[in-house]
C-alpha positions in Angstrom: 62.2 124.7 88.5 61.4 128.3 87.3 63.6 131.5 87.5 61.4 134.4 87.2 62.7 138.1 86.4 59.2 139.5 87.1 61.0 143.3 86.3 62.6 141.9 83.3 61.8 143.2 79.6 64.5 141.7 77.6 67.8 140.1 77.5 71.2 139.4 75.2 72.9 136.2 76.6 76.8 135.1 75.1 79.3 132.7 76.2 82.4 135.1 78.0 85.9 133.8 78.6 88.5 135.7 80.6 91.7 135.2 82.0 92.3 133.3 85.7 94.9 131.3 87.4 94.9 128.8 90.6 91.3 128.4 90.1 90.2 124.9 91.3 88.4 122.7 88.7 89.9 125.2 86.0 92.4 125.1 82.9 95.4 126.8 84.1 95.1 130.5 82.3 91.9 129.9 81.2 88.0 130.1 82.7 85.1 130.0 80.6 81.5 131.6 82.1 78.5 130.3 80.0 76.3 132.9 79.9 76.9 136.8 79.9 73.1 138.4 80.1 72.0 142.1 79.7 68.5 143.2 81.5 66.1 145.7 80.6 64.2 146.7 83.5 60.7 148.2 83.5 61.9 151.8 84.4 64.5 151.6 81.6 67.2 151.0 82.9 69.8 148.7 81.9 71.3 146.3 84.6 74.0 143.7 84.2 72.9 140.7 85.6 75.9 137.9 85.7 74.9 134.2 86.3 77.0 131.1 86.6 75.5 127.6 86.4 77.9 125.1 88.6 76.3 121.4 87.9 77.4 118.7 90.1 76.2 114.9 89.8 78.5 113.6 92.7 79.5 114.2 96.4 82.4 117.1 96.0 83.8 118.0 99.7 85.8 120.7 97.0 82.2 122.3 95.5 81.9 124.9 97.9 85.3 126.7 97.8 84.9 126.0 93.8 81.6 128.2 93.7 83.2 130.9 95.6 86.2 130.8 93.5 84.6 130.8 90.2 82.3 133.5 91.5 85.5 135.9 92.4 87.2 135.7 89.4 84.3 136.9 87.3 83.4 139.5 89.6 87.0 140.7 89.7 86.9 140.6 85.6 83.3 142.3 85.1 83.6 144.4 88.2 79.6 143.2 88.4 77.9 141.4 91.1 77.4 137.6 90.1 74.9 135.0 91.3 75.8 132.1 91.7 73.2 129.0 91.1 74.0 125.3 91.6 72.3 122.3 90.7 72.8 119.0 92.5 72.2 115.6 90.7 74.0 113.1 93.2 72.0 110.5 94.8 72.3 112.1 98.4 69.3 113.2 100.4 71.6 114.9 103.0 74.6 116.5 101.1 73.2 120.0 100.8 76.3 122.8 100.8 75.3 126.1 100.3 78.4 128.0 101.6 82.4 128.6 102.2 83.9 130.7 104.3 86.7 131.5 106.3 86.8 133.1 109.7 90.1 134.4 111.1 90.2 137.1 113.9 87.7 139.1 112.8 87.6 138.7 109.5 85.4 136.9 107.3 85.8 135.5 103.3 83.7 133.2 101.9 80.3 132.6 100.0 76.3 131.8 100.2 74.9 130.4 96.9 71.4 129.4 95.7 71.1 125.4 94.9 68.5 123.1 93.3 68.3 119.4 94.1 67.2 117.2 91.2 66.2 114.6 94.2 64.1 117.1 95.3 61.6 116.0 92.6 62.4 112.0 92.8 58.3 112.5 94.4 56.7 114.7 91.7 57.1 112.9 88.7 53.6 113.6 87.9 54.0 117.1 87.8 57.2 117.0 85.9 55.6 114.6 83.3 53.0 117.3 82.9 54.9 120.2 82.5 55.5 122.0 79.4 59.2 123.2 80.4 61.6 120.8 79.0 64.0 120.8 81.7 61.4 119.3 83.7 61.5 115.9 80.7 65.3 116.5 81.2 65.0 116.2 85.1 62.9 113.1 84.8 65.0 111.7 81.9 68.2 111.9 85.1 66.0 110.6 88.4 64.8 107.4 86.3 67.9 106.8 84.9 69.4 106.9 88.5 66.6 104.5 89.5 67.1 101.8 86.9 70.7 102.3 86.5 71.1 98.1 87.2 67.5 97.2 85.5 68.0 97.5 81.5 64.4 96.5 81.4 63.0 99.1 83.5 65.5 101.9 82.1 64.3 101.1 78.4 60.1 101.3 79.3 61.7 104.5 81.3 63.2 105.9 77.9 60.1 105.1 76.0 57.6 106.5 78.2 59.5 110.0 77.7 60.4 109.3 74.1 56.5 109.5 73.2 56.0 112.3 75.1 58.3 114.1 73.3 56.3 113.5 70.5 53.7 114.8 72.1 54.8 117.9 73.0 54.1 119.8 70.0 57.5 121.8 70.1 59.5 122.7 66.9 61.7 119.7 65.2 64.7 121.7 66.4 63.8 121.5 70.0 62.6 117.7 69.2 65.4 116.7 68.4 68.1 118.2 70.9 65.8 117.1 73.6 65.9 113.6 71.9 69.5 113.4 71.9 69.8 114.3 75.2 67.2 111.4 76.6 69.3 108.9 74.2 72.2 110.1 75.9 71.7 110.0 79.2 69.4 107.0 79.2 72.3 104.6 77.2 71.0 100.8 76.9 72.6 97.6 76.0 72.4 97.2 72.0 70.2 94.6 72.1 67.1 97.0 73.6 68.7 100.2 71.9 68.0 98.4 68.9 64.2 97.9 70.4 64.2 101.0 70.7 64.9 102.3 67.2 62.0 100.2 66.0 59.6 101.5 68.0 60.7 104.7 67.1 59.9 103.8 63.6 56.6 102.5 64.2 55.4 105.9 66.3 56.4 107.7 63.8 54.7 106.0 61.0 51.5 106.2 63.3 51.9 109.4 63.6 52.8 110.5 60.1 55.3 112.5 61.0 58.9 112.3 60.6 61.3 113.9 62.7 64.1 111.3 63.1 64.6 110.4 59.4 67.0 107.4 58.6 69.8 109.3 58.0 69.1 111.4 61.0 68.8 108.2 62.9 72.2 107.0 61.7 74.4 109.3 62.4 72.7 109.0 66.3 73.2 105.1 66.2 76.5 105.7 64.5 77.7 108.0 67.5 76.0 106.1 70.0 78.2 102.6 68.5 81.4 104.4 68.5 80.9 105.5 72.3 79.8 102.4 72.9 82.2 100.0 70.9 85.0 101.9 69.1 86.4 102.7 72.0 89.5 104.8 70.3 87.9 106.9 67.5 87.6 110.5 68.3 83.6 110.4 69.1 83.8 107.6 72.0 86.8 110.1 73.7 84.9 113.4 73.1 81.7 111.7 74.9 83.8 110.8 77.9 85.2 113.9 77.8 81.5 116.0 78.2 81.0 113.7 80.9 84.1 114.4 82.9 83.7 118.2 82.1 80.3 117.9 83.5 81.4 116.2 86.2 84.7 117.8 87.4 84.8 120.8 85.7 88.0 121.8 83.0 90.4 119.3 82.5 94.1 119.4 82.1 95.7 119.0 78.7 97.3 115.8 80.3 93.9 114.3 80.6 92.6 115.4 77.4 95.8 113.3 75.8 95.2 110.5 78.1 91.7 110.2 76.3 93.0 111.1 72.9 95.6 108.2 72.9 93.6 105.5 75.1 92.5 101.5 73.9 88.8 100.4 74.4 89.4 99.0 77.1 90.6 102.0 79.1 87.8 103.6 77.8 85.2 101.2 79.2 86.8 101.3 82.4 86.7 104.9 83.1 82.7 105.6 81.6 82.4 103.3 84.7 84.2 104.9 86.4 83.4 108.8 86.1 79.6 108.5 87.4 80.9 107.2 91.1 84.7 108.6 91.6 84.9 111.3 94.1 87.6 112.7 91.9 88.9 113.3 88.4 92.2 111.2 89.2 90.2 108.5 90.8 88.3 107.7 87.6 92.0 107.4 86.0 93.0 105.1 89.0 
């Protein structure tokens, strides 16, 4: 799952945000591109190099033309070439695009792009368990959490297993702990074993006399992770659905973000169900 710029010296990297309209999966007037990065090659020179990241974690039949589209509008802005990367994390072996285009008397529009497939790796898990890059513990975090997504039980030794290698790791307690959230996040469990978990949290780290989720730290988790999980209306269980439908579908409308803002528990519930399996942003709202 490494990128290599073998020619590369050194790079700036900033969030860019530029002006668009009709883009699929986009804010009306508004497109934001993650990462703007500067390249010094070996021989000197400078060379733009413009990336965008498109994640997808379900079957899109829209993806393609979405790609190509996002990849125009910053080329038209930047007046740079752009690659375009895309990461799959749906649970089909087969579903594979790679490419739009359009072919009319002559003429051709469209698109190749580069993707990765997180299923890809469903059969190295040792080798992602041994690696030092943390989007491999990320990648392995997702596959088992697709795996035991019915089996609590399974999901929670799962979330363990990677939780003390972690700890393991040896990486700064900045890096710890983002990585930890992350893992919490995407591997959610019923109370009853989250609260398992917590405990055994606080028995590693008094073995290991360290501390890097301290009880405060730990509360404010817990306290997020209850209000996603049972406040339903308060601001941080709408903001959570809301990463997950921006990861999922892309920018939303203001009509959904008010939907969100204004909806009961029970809505809420309904559409976390909802948003890992609907083809489409207003089938998770149907």
């Amino acid at each position: 799952m490494n990128v290599e710029w073998p020619n590369a010296k050194r790079y700036a990297a900033g969030a860019i945000r530029f002006p668009v309209e009709g883009c699929i999966g986009s804010r009306a007037g508004e497109m934001v591109a993650d990462k703007l990065v500067e390249v010094y090659l070996h021989d000197g020179d400078a060379q733009w190099v413009l990336i965008h990241v498109e994640v997808q974690a379900q079957h899109d039949a829209t993806l393609a033309r979405r790609v190509m589209d996002y990849n125009y509008r910053i080329f038209i802005e930047y007046g740079q070439p752009v690659a375009s990367l895309v990461l799959l994390a749906d649970k089909s072996p087969s579903w594979r695009p790679n490419s739009f285009h359009n072919v009319l008397l002559g003429t051709v529009m469209g698109i190749s792009f580069a993707t990765a497939k997180l299923l890809d790796y469903a059969d190295r898990e040792a080798s992602l368990l041994d690696s030092s890059n943390p989007f491999a513990l990320v990648t392995s975090a997702h596959l088992r959490t697709q795996r035991a997504r019915h089996d609590p039980e399974q999901l929670y030794s799962s979330k363990w297993q990677l939780t003390r290698l972690l700890y393991q790791r040896g990486w700064t307690k900045r890096r710890m702990i983002v990585l930890f959230k992350v893992i919490n996040w995407m591997m959610a469990l019923p109370e009853p074993l989250q609260a398992r978990y917590w405990r055994a949290i606080l028995r590693l780290e008094k073995e290991r006399k360290v501390e890097w989720i301290s009880p405060l730290e730990q509360s404010f988790i817990e306290k997020g992770w209850k209000i996603g999980r049972q406040e339903g209306r308060q601001e941080g269980a709408a903001e959570l659905l809301e990463k997950q439908l921006i990861l999922r579908f892309g920018s939303l409308p203001d009509a959904v973000r008010k939907k969100l803002a204004k909806a009961s528990e029970e809505q809420l519930v309904a559409w976390d169900a909802a948003v890992l399996e609907a083809p489409s942003l207003k089938q998770v709202f149907g």
